[in-house]
Legacy VTK file of the C-alpha trace (Angstrom):
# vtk DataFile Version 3.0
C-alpha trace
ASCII
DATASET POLYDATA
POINTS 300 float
39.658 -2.133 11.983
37.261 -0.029 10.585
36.090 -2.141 8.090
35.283 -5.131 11.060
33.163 -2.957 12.455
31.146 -2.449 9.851
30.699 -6.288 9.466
30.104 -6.953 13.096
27.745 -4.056 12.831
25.970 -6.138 9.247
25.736 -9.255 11.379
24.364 -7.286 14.510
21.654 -6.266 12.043
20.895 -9.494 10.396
20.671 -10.624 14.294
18.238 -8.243 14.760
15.790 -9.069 12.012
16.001 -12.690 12.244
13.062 -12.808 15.012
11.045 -10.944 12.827
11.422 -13.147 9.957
10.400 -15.877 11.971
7.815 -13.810 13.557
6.226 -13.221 9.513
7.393 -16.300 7.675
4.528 -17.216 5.526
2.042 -14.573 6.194
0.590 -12.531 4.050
1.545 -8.734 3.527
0.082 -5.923 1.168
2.303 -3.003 0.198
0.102 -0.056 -1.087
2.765 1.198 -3.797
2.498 5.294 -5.001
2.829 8.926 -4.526
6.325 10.046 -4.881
8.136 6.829 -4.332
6.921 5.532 -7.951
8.452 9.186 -10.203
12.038 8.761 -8.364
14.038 6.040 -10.148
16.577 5.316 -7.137
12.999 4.754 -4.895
11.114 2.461 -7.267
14.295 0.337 -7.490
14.644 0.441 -3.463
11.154 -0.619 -2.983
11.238 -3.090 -5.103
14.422 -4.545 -3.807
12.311 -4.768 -0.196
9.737 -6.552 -1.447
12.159 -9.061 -3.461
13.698 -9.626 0.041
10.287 -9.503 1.725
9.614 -12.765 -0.419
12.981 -14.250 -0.791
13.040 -14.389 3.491
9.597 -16.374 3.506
7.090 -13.615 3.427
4.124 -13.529 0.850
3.764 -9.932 -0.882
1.149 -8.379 -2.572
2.012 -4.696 -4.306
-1.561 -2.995 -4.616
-0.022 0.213 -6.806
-1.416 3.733 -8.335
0.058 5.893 -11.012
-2.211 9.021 -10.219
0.582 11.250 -10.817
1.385 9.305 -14.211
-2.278 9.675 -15.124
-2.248 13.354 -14.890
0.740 13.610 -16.412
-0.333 11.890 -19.814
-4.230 13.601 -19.423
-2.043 16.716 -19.509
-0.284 15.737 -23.094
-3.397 15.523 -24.277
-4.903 18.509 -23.245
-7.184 16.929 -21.100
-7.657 18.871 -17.422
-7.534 16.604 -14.144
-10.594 17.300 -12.216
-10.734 16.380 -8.385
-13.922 16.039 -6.377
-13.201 14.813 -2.585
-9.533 13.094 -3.629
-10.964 11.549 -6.612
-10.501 12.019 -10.134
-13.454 12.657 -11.941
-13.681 9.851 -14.613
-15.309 10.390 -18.050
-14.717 7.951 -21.089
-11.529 9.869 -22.262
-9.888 9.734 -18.624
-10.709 5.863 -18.277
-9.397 5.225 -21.417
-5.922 6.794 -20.128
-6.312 5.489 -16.712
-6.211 1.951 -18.063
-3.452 2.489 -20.203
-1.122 4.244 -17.785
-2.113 1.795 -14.874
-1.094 -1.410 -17.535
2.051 0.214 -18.102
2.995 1.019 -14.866
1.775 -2.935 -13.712
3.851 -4.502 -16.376
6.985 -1.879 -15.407
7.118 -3.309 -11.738
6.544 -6.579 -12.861
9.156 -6.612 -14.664
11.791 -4.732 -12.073
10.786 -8.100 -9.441
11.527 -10.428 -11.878
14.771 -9.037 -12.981
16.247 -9.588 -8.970
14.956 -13.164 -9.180
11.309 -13.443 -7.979
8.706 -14.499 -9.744
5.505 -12.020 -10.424
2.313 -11.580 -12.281
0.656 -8.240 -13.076
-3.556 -7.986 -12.979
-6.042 -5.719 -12.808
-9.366 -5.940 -10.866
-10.881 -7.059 -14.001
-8.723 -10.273 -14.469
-10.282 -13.340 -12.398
-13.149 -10.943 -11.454
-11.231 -9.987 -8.801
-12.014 -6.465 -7.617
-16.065 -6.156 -8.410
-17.317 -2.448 -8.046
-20.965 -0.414 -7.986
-20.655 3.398 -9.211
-19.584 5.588 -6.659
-21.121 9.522 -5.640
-19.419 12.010 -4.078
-22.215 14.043 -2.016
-24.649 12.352 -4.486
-22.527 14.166 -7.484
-22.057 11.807 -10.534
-17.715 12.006 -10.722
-18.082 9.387 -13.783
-16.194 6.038 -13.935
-14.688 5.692 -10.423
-15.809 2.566 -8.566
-16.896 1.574 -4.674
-15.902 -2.060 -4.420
-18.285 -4.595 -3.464
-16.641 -7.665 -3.033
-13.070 -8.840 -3.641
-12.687 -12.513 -5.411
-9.884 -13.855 -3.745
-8.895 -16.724 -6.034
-6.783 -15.125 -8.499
-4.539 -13.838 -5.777
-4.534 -16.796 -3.482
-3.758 -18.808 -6.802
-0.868 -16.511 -8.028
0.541 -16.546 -4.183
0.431 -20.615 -3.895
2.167 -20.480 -7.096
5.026 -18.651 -5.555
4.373 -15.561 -7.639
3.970 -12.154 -6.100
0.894 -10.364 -7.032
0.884 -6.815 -8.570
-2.304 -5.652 -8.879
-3.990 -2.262 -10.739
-6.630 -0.594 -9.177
-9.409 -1.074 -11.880
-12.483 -2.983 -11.320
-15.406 -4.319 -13.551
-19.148 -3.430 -12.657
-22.007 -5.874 -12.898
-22.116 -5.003 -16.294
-18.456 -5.485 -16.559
-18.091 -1.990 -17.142
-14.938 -0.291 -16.423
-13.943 1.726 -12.919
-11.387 3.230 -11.623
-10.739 2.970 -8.320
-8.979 4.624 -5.414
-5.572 2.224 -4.780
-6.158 2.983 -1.243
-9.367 1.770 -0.756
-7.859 -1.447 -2.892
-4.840 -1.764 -1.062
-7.255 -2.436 2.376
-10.192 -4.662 0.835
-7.117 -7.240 -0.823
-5.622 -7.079 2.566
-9.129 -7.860 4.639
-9.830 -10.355 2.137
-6.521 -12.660 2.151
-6.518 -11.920 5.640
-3.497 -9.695 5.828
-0.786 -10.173 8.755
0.254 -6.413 7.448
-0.671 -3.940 5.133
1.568 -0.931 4.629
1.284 2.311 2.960
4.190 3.960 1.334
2.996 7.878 1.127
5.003 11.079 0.498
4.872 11.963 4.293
6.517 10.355 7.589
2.627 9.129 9.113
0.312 10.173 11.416
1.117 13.508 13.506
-0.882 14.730 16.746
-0.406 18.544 15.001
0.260 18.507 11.156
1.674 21.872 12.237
4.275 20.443 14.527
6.773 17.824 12.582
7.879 16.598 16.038
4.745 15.219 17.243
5.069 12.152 14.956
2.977 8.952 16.826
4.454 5.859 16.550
1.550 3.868 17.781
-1.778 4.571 17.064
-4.540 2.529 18.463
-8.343 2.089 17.237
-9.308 4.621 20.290
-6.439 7.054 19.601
-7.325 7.386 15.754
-11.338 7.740 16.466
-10.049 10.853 18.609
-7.820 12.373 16.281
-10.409 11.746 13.604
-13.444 12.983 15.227
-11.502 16.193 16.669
-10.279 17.127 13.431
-6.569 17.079 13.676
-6.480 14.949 10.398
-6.951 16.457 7.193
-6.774 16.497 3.581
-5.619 13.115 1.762
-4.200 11.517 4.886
-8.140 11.515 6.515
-9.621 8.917 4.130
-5.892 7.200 4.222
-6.555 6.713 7.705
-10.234 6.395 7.660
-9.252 2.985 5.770
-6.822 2.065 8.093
-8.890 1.969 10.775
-11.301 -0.180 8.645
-8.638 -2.416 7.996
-8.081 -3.094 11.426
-11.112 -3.726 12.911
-11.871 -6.150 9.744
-8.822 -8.440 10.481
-5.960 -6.892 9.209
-3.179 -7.461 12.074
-0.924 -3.784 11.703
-1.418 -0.999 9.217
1.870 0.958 9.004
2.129 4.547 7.389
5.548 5.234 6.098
7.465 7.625 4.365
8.179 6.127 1.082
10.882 8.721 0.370
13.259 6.607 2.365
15.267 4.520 1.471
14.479 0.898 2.008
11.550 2.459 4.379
9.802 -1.483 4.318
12.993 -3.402 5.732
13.297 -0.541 8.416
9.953 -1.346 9.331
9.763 -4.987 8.661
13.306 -5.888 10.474
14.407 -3.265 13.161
13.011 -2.744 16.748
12.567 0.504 16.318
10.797 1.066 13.066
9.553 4.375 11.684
6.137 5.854 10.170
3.258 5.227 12.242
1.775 1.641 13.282
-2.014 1.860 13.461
-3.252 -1.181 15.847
-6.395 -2.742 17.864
-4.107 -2.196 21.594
-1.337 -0.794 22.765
-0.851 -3.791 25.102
-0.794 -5.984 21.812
2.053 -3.564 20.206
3.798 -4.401 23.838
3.257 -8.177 23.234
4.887 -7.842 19.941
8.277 -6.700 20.821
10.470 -9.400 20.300
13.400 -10.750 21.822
16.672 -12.553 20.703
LINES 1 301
300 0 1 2 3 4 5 6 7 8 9 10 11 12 13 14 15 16 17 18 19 20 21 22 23 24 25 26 27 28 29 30 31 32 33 34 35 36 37 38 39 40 41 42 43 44 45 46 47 48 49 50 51 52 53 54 55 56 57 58 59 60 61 62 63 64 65 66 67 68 69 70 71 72 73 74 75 76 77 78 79 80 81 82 83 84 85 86 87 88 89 90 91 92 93 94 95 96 97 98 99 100 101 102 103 104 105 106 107 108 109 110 111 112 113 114 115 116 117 118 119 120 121 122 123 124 125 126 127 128 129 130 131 132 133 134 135 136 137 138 139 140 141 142 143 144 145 146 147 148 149 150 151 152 153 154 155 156 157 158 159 160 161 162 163 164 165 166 167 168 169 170 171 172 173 174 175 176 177 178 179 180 181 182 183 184 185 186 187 188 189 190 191 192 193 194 195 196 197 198 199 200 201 202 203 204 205 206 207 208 209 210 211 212 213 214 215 216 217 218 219 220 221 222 223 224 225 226 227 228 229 230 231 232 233 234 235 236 237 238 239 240 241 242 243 244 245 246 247 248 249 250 251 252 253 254 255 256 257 258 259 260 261 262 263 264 265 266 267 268 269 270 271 272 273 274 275 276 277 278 279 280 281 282 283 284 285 286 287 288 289 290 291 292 293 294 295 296 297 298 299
């Protein structure tokens, strides 16, 4: 008896998410790919397995990933100390010479674990296509070295790769007017792809469970964060350290087109089909209105 239950329960749940694969067949989603979630083996192969499924249901993926932790790991082999300025790693010759290498082997490594469940997949950098093209960035007018603002995102690669029926995997390194090399910050990638290819989604997968009203107070998780809500939280000063800019670009994502920005906890265990498929979801949904969050809630 026990064991129809638990298949009832299975079909309840494939019940469940069928409105919301309706809802997001053939749109466009960008999952930001890094902290934690990329060191743990069991993780990387869950997240991956989500975004096979994302695809494999209709949906049309894009992994924008990091490999910061990687980077400092090798820098550290070679007796070269990570410097941070602001969040971002200071970027001399040496370091972008690493960064490069690290990133391309990371790429290839999650191209390689979609492709082995059956999808289809192409690793790039910001370089290939012209895709992701950067100026120098300053820090408080300090010169941090070879990390990149990006100008403009070249769309063509991507959309080409997606009409192809390939998901996109793409490293955060850019190319300069004088196709110089730049690192740049995955997040600030992750939200420019998505405003480009005009995003339905774009979710985060971070090595905390979102946005909290007190960072001191785990229980004061927010499920729903407007544009109005996060200006507050923002401008009071209840957000700090690496999740500020994180939401900072959120917020920028939104008001540039990007439908949701979700925040979630990419320690957990198939944290993307929780979100993508449940009613109840988890992490912290950044949106225009609460009334449109209301208007979303689907029925069947």
């Amino acid at each position: 008896m026990q064991d129809m239950d638990q298949i009832v329960l299975k079909a309840q749940t494939l019940i469940e998410a069928l409105p919301y694969i309706q809802k997001f067949n053939n749109k466009k989603v960008v999952v930001k790919y890094g902290g934690s979630a990329m060191l743990d083996e069991n993780l990387q192969s869950n997240v991956i397995k989500d975004v096979a499924l994302l695809k494999l249901v209709g949906m049309k993926p894009i992994i924008v990933h990091g490999g910061g932790k990687e980077i400092t790991k090798w820098l550290e082999r070679l007796g070269h100390k990570s410097v941070f300025v602001e969040g971002l790693r200071v970027t001399d010759e040496i370091t972008m010479e690493i960064v490069e290498m690290v990133l391309g082997k990371v790429n290839k490594s999650l191209v390689q674990m979609v492709e082995r469940l059956g999808v289809k997949a192409v690793g790039i950098s910001g370089k290939d296509g012209n895709t992701l093209k950067v100026e120098k960035r300053y820090v408080n007018g300090k010169d941090i070295g070879y990390v990149g603002n990006i100008k403009e995102v070249n769309t063509d690669l991507i959309n080409t790769l997606i009409d192809n029926d390939f998901v996109p995997v793409i490293a955060p390194i850019g190319l300069d007017e004088n196709f110089v090399n730049y690192n740049i910050n995955a997040d600030d990638v992750a939200c420019a792809v998505a405003t480009a290819i005009g995003a339905e989604k774009l979710v985060f997968l971070t090595d905390i469970e979102g946005v909290y009203a007190d960072p001191e107070d785990k229980n004061s998780l927010i499920s729903v964060l407007t544009l109005e809500k996060a200006d507050e939280l923002i401008a009071g000063g209840f957000v700090g350290g690496g999740m500020l800019p994180k939401l900072k670009n959120c917020v920028d994502a939104v008001r540039n087109g990007v439908s949701r920005v979700h925040i979630l906890d990419g320690r957990m265990p198939h944290c993307l089909l929780l979100e993508f498929f449940t009613n109840r979801g988890i992490g912290t949904a950044i949106i225009h209105k609460e009334s449109l969050f209301e208007n979303e809630i689907l029925e069947f």
